[in-house]
mmCIF file of the N, C-alpha and C atoms, coordinates in Angstrom:
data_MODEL
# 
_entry.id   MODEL 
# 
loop_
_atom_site.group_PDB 
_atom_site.id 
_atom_site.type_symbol 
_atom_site.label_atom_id 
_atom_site.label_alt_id 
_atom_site.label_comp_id 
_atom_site.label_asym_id 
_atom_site.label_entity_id 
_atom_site.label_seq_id 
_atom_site.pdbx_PDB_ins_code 
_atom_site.Cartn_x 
_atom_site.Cartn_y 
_atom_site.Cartn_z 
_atom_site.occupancy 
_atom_site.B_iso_or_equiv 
_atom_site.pdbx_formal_charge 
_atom_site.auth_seq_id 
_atom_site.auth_comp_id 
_atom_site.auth_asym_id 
_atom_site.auth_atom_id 
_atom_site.pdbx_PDB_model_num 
ATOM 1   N N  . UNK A 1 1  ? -4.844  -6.171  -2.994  1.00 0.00 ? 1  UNK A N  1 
ATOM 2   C CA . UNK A 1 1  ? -3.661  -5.772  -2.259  1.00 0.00 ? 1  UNK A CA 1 
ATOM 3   C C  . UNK A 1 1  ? -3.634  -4.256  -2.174  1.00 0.00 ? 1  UNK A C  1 
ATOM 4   N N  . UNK A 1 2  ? -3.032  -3.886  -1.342  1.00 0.00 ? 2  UNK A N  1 
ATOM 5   C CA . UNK A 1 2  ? -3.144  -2.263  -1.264  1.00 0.00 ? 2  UNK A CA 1 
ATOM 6   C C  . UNK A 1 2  ? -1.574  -2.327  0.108   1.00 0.00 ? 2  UNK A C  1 
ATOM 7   N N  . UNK A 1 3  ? -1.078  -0.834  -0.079  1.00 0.00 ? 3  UNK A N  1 
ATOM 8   C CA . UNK A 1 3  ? -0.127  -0.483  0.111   1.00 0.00 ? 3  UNK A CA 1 
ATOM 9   C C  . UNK A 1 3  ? -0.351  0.994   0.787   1.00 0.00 ? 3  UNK A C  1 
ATOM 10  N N  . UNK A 1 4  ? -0.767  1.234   1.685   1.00 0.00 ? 4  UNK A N  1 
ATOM 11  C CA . UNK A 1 4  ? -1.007  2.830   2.671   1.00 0.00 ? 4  UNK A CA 1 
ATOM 12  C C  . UNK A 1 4  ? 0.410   2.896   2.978   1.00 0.00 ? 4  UNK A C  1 
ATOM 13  N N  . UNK A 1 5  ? 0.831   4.237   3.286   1.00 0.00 ? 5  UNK A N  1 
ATOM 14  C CA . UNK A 1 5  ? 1.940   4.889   3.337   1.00 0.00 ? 5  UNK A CA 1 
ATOM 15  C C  . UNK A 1 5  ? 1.952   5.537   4.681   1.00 0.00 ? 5  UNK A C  1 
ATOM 16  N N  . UNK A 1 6  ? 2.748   5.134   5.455   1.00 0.00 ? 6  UNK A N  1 
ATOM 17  C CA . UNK A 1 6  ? 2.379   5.664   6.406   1.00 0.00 ? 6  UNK A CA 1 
ATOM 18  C C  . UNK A 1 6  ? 2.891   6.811   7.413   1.00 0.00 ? 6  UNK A C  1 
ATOM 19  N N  . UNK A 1 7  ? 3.525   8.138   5.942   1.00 0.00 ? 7  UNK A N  1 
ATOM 20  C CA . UNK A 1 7  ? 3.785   9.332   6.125   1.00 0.00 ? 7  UNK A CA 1 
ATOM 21  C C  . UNK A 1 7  ? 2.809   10.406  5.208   1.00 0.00 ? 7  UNK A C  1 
ATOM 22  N N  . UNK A 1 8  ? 1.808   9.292   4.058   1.00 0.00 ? 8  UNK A N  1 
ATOM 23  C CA . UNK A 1 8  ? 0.930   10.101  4.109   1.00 0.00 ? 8  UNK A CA 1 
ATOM 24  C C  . UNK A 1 8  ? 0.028   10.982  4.088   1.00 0.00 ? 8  UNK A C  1 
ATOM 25  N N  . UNK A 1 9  ? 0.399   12.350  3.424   1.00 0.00 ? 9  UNK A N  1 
ATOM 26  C CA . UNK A 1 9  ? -0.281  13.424  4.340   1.00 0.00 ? 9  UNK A CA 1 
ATOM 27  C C  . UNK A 1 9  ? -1.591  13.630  3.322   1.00 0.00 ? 9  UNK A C  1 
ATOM 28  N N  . UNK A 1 10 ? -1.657  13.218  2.292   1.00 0.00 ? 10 UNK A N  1 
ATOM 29  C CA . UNK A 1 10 ? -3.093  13.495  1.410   1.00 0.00 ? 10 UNK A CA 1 
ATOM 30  C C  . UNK A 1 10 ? -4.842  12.740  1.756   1.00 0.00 ? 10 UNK A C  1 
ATOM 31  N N  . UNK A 1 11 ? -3.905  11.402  2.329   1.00 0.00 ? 11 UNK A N  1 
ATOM 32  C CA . UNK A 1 11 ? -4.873  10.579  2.984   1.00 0.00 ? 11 UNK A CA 1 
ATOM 33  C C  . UNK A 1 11 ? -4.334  10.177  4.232   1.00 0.00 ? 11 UNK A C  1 
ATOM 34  N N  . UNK A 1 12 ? -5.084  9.904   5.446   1.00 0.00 ? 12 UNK A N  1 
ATOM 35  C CA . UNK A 1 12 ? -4.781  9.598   6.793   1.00 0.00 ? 12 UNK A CA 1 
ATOM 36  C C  . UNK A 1 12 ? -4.472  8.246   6.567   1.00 0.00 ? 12 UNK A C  1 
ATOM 37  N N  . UNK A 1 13 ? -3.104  7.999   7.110   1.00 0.00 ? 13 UNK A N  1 
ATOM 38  C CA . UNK A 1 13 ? -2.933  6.529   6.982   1.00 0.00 ? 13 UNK A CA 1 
ATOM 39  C C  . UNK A 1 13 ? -4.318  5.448   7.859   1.00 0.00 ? 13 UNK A C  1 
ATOM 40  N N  . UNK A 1 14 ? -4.374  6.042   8.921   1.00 0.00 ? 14 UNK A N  1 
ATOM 41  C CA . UNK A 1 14 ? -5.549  5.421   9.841   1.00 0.00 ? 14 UNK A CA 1 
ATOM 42  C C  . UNK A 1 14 ? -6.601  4.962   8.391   1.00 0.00 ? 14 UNK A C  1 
ATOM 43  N N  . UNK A 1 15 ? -7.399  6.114   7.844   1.00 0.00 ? 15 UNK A N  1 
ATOM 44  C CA . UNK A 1 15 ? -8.402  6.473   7.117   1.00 0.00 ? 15 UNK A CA 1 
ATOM 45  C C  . UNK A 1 15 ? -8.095  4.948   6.294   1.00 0.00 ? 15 UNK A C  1 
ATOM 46  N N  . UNK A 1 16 ? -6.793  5.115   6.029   1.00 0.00 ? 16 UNK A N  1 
ATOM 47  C CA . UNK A 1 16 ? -6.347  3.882   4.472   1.00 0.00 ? 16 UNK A CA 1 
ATOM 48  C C  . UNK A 1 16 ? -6.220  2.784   5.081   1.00 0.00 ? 16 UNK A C  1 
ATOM 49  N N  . UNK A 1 17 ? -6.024  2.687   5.890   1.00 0.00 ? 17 UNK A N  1 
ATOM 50  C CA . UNK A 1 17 ? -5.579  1.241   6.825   1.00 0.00 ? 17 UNK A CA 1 
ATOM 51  C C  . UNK A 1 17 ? -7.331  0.480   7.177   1.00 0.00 ? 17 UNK A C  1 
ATOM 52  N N  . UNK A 1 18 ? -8.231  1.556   7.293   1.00 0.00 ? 18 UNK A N  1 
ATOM 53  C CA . UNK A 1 18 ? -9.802  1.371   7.825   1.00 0.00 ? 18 UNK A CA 1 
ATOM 54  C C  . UNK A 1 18 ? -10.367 1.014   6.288   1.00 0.00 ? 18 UNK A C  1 
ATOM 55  N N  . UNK A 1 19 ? -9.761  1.550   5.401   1.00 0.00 ? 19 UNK A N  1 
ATOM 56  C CA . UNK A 1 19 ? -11.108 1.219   3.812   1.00 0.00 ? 19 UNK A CA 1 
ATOM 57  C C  . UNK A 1 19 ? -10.275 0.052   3.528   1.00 0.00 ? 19 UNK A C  1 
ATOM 58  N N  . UNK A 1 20 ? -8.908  -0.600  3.574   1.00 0.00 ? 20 UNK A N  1 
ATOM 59  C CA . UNK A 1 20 ? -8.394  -1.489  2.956   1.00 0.00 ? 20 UNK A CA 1 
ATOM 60  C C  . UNK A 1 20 ? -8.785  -2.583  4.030   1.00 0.00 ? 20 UNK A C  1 
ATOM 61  N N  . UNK A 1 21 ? -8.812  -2.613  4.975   1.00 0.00 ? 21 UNK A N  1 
ATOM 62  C CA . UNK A 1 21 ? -9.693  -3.853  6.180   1.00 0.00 ? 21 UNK A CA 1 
ATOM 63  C C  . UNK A 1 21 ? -10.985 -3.845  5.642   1.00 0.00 ? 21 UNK A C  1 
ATOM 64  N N  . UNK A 1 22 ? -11.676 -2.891  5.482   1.00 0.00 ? 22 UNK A N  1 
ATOM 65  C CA . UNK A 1 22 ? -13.055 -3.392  5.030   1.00 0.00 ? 22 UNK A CA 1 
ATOM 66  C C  . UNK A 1 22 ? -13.213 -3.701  3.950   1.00 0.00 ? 22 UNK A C  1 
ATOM 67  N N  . UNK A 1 23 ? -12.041 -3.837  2.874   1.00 0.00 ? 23 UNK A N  1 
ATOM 68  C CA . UNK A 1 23 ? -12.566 -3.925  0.908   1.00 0.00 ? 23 UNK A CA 1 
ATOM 69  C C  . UNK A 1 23 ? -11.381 -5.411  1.410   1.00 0.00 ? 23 UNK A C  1 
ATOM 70  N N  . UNK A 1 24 ? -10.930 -5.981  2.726   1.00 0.00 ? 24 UNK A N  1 
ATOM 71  C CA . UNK A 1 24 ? -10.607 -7.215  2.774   1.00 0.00 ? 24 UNK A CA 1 
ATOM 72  C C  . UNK A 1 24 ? -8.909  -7.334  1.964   1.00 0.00 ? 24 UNK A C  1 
ATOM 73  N N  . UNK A 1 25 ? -8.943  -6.326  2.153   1.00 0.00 ? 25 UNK A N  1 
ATOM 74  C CA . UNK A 1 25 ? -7.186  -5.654  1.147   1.00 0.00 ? 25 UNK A CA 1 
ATOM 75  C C  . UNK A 1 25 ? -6.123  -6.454  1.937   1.00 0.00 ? 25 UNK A C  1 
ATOM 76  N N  . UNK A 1 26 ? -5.189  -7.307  1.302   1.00 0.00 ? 26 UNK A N  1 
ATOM 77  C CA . UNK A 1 26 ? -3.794  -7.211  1.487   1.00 0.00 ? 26 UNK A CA 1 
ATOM 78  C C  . UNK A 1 26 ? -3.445  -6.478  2.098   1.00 0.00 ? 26 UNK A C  1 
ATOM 79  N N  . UNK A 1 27 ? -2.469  -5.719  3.139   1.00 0.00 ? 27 UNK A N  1 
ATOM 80  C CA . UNK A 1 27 ? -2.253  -4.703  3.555   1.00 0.00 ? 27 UNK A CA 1 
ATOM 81  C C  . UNK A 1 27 ? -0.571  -4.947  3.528   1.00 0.00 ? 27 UNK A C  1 
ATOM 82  N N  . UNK A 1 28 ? 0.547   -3.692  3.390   1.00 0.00 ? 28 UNK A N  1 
ATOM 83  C CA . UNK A 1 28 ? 1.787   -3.964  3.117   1.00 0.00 ? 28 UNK A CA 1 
ATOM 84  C C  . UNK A 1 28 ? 1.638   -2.318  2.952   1.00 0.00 ? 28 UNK A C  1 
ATOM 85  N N  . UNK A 1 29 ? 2.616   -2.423  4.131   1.00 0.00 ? 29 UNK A N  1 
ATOM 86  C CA . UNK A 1 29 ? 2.881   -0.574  4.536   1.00 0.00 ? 29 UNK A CA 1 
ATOM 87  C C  . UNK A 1 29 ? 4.432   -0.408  4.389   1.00 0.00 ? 29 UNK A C  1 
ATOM 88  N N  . UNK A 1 30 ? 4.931   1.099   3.535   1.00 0.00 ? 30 UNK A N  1 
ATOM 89  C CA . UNK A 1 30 ? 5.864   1.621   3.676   1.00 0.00 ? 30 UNK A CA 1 
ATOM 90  C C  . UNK A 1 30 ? 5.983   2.771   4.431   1.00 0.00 ? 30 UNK A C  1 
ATOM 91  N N  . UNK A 1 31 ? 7.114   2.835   4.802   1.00 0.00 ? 31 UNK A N  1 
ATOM 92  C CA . UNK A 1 31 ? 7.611   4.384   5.622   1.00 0.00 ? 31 UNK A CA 1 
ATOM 93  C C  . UNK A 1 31 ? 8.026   5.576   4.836   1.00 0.00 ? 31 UNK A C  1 
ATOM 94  N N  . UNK A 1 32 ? 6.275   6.140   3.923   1.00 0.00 ? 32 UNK A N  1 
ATOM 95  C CA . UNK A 1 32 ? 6.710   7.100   3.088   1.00 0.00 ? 32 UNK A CA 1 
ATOM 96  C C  . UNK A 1 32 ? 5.794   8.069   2.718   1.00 0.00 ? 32 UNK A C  1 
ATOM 97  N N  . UNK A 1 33 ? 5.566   9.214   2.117   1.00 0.00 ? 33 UNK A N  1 
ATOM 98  C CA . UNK A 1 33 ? 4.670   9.746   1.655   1.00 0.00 ? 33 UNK A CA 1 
ATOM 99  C C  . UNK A 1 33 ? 3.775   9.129   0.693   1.00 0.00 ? 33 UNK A C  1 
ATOM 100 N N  . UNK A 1 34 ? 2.916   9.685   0.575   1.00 0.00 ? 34 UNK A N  1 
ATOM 101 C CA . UNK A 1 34 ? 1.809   9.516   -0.838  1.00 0.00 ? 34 UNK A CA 1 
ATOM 102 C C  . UNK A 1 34 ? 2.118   8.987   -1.693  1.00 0.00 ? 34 UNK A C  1 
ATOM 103 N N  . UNK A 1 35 ? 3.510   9.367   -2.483  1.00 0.00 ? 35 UNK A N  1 
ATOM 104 C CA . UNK A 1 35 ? 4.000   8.623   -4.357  1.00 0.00 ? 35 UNK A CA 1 
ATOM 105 C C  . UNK A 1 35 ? 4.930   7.619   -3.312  1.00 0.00 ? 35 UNK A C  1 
ATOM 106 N N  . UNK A 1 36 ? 4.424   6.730   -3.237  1.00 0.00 ? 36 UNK A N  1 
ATOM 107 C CA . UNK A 1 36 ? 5.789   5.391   -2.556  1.00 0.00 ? 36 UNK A CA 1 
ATOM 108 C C  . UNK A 1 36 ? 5.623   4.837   -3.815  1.00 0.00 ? 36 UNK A C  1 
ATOM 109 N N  . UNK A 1 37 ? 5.613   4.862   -5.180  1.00 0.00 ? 37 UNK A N  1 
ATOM 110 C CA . UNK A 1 37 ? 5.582   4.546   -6.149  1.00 0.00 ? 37 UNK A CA 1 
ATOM 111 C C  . UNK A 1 37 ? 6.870   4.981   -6.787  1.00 0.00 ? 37 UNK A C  1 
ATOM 112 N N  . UNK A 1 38 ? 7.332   6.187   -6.275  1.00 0.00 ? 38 UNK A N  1 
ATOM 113 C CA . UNK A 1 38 ? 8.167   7.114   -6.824  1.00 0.00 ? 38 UNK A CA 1 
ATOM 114 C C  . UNK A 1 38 ? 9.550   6.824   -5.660  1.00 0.00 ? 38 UNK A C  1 
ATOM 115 N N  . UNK A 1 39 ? 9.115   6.975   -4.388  1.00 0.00 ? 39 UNK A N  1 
ATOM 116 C CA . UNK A 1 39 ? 9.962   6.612   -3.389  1.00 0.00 ? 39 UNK A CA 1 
ATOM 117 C C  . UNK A 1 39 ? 10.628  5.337   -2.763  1.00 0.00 ? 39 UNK A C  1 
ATOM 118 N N  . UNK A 1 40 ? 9.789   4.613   -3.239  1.00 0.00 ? 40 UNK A N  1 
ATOM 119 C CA . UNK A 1 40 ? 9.846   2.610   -3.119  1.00 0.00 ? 40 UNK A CA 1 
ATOM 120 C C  . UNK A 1 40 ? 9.536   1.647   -4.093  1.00 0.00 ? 40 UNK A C  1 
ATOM 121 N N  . UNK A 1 41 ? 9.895   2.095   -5.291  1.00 0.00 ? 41 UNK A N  1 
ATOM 122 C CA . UNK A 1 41 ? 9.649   1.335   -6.361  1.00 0.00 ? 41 UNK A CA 1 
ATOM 123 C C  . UNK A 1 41 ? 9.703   -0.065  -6.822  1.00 0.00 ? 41 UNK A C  1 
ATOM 124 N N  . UNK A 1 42 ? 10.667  -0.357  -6.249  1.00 0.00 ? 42 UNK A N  1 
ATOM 125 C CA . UNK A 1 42 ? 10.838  -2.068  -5.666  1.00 0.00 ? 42 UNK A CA 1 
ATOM 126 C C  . UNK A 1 42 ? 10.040  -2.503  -4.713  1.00 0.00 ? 42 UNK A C  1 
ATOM 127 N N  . UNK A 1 43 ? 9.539   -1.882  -4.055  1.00 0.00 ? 43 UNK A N  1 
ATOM 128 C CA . UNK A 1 43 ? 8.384   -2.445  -2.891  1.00 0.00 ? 43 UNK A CA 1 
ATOM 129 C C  . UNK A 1 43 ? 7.064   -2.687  -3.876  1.00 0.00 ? 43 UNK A C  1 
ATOM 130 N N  . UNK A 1 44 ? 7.178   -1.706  -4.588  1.00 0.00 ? 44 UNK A N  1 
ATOM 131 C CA . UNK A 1 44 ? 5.301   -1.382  -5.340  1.00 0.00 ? 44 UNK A CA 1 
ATOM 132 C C  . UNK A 1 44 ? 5.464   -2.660  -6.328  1.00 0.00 ? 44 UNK A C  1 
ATOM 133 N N  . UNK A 1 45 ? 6.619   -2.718  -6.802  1.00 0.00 ? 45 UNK A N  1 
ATOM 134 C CA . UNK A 1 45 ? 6.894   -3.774  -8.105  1.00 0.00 ? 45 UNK A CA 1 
ATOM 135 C C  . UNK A 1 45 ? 6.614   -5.028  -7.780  1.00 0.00 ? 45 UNK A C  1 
ATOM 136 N N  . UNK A 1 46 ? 7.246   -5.749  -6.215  1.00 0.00 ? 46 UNK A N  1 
ATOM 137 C CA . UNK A 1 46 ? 6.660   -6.838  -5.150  1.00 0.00 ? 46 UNK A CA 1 
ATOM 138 C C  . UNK A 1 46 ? 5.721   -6.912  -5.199  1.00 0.00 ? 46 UNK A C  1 
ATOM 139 N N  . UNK A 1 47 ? 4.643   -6.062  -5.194  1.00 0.00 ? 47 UNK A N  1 
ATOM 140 C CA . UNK A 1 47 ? 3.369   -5.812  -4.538  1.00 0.00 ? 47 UNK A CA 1 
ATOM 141 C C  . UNK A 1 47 ? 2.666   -6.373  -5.821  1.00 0.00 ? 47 UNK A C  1 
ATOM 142 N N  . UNK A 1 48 ? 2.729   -5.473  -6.812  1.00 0.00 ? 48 UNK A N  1 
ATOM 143 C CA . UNK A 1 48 ? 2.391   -5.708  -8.152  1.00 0.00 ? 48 UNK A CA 1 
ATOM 144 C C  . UNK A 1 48 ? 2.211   -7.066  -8.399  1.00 0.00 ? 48 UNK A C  1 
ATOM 145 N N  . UNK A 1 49 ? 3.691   -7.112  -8.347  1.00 0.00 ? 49 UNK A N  1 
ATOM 146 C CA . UNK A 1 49 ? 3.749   -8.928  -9.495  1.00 0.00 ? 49 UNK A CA 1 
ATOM 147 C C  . UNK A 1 49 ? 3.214   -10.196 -8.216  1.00 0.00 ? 49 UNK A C  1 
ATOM 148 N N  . UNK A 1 50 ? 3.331   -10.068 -6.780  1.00 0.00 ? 50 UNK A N  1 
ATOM 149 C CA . UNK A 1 50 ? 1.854   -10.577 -5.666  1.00 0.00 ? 50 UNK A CA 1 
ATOM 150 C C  . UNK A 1 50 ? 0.972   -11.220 -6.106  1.00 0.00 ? 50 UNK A C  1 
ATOM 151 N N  . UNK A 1 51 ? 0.279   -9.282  -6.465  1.00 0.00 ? 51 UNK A N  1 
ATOM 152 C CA . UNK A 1 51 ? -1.097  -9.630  -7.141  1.00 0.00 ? 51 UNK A CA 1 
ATOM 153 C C  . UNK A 1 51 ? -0.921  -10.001 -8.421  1.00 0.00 ? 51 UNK A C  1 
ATOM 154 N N  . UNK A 1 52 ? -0.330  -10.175 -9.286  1.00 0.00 ? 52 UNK A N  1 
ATOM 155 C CA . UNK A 1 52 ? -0.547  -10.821 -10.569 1.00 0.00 ? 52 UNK A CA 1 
ATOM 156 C C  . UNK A 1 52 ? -0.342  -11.872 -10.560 1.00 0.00 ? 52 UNK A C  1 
ATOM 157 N N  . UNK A 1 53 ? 0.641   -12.860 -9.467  1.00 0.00 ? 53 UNK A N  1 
ATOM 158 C CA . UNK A 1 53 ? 0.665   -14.326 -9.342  1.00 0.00 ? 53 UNK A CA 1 
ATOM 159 C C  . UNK A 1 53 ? -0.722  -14.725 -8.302  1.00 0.00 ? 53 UNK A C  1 
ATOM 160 N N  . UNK A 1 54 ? -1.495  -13.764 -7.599  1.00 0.00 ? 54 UNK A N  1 
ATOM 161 C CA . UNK A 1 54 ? -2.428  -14.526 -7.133  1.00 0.00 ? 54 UNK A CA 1 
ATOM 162 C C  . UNK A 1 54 ? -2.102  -14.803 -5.521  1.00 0.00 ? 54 UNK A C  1 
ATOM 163 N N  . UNK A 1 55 ? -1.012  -14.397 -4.828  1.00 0.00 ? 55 UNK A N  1 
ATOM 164 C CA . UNK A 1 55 ? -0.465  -14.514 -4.013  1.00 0.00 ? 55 UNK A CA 1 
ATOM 165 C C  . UNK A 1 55 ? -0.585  -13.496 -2.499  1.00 0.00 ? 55 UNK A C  1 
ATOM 166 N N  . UNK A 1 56 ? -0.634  -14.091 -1.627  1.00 0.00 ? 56 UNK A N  1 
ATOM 167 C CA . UNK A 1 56 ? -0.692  -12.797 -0.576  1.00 0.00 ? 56 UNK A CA 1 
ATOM 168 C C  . UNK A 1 56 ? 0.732   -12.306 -0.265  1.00 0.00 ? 56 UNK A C  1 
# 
């Protein structure tokens, strides 16, 4: 699973959106900078416990 941000600016969202299609990634985008960890913490926590049930 993977989570690109798609404000961004350290990595090109394009760039993240292109390596997570090819590594076959989950994809689940927020409307945020770089730390959406810090900014969407309830989104990342979703995301998280996803992948720990095995789930898309």
């Amino acid at each position: 699973m993977f989570r690109p941000s798609s404000r961004d600016r350290a990595l090109a969202p394009d760039l993240e959106r292109f390596m997570a299609e090819r590594a076959g990634a989950h994809i689940v985008e927020v409307n945020s900078s770089h730390a959406a960890m810090v900014s969407h913490p309830d989104a990342v926590t979703r995301l998280i416990e996803r992948a720990d049930r095995g789930t898309p």
